[in-house]
C-alpha angles and dihedrals in degrees: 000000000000116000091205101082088041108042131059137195120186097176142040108268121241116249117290097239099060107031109105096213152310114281111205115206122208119207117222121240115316085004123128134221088261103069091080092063087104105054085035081058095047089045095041093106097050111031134013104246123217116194113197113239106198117195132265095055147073106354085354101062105121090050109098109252114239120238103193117077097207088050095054088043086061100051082050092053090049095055090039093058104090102031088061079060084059096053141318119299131225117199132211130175136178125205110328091357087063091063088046089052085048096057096038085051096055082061100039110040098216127185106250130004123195123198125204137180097355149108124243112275099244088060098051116207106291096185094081108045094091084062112120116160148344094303095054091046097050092042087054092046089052080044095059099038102215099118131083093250085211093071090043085051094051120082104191078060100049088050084063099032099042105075098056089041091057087040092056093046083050093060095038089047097051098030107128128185122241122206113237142091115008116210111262096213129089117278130194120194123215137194141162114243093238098045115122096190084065123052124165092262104058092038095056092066093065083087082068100066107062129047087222142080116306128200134167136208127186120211120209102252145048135279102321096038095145091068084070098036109035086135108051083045089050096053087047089059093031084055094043092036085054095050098043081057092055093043092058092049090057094046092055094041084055091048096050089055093033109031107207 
């Protein structure tokens, strides 16, 4: 599969011989690939950010949106592939995105996976399951405040970004876990402290689904805390980017002495 429809990349990467990783971004639901410019920004010295682009919005309107969120795990795996061969992958995700990077992570193994905004996936988000139709949608997108209200006043707009917006609630609405295979890798949880998507209790279960080490960090705000806080978020990754790098160097010196 092409990675060029799916992958995007808004600054100049830093060498690859010193970059720790690629870090992959995941948009909530009805977000786009470009909401992440400005943590890829604030990244852009340390780590080549890729922000996922699904289909049915922006340059990828006409494309139909996908409803199901393993399968679009799935379509994800099947980009990422060869750019794991390139490198190892760090995965972020923020609202539904961060369900999307959970289940891709289950089939990548990447280093690192990050989790915002989001129950743990044996919860679901219950939040949306009272929504029926175009009216409660668009009341719970207002409620969360993390889309421009000019395009949600403008009808010519909601006739191009509706479908993939009741495509996305679908998938988070129907999404059910699966038992199986954790990631392996180290996961940090984060939330904003007003967020009502996200209480203590269905945060906490996170810790159940990797076999690594889990650690969790709340934001002051609500669902859409990183808009106020990209760069706080940005110096955690850059740190644990940075250590994951010179764990790897010292993985290799100690393979050179010692061959596996």
């Amino acid at each position: 599969m092409s990675q060029k429809p799916w992958l995007r990349s808004f600054h100049s990467a830093p060498d690859p011989s010193t970059r720790p990783a690629r870090l992959v971004c995941f948009p909530h639901a009805g977000g786009s690939a470009g909401s992440f410019v400005p943590l890829s920004a604030q990244l852009s010295g340390v780590a080549q950010v890729l922000a996922v682009q699904y289909p049915g919005r922006q340059d990828r309107w006409h494309e139909p949106a996908i409803n199901d969120l393993h399968e679009l795990a799935e379509h994800v795996v099947a980009v990422l592939g060869p750019v794991r061969k390139e490198g190892p992958l760090a995965l972020f995700g923020h609202s539904m995105g961060a369900l999307v990077a959970y289940e891709v992570a289950r089939r990548l193994k990447p280093a690192r996976l990050y989790v915002s905004g989001c129950p743990a996936p044996s919860w679901g988000v219950e939040a949306t399951k009272g929504i029926k139709d175009d009216a409660d949608l668009l009341a719970d997108l207002r409620r969360l405040n993390g889309t421009d209200r000019g395009l949600l006043a403008d009808p010519e707009m909601l006739e191009l970004i509706l479908p993939a917006i009741r495509a996305d609630y679908h998938a988070v609405r129907s999404y059910q876990w699966r038992p199986g295979t954790e990631p392996d890798c180290p996961l940090r949880v984060l939330t904003g402290s007003r967020d009502s998507r996200t209480p203590p209790h269905v945060v906490r279960d996170w810790k159940r689904h990797t076999t690594g080490v889990c650690r969790f960090h709340e934001y002051e705000g609500g669902h859409f805390y990183l808009t106020e806080h990209t760069r706080r978020v940005a110096d955690l990754l850059a740190a644990d980017l940075a250590q994951e790098r010179h764990q790897r160097v010292l993985q290799k010196e100690i393979n050179a002495v010692y061959p596996p």
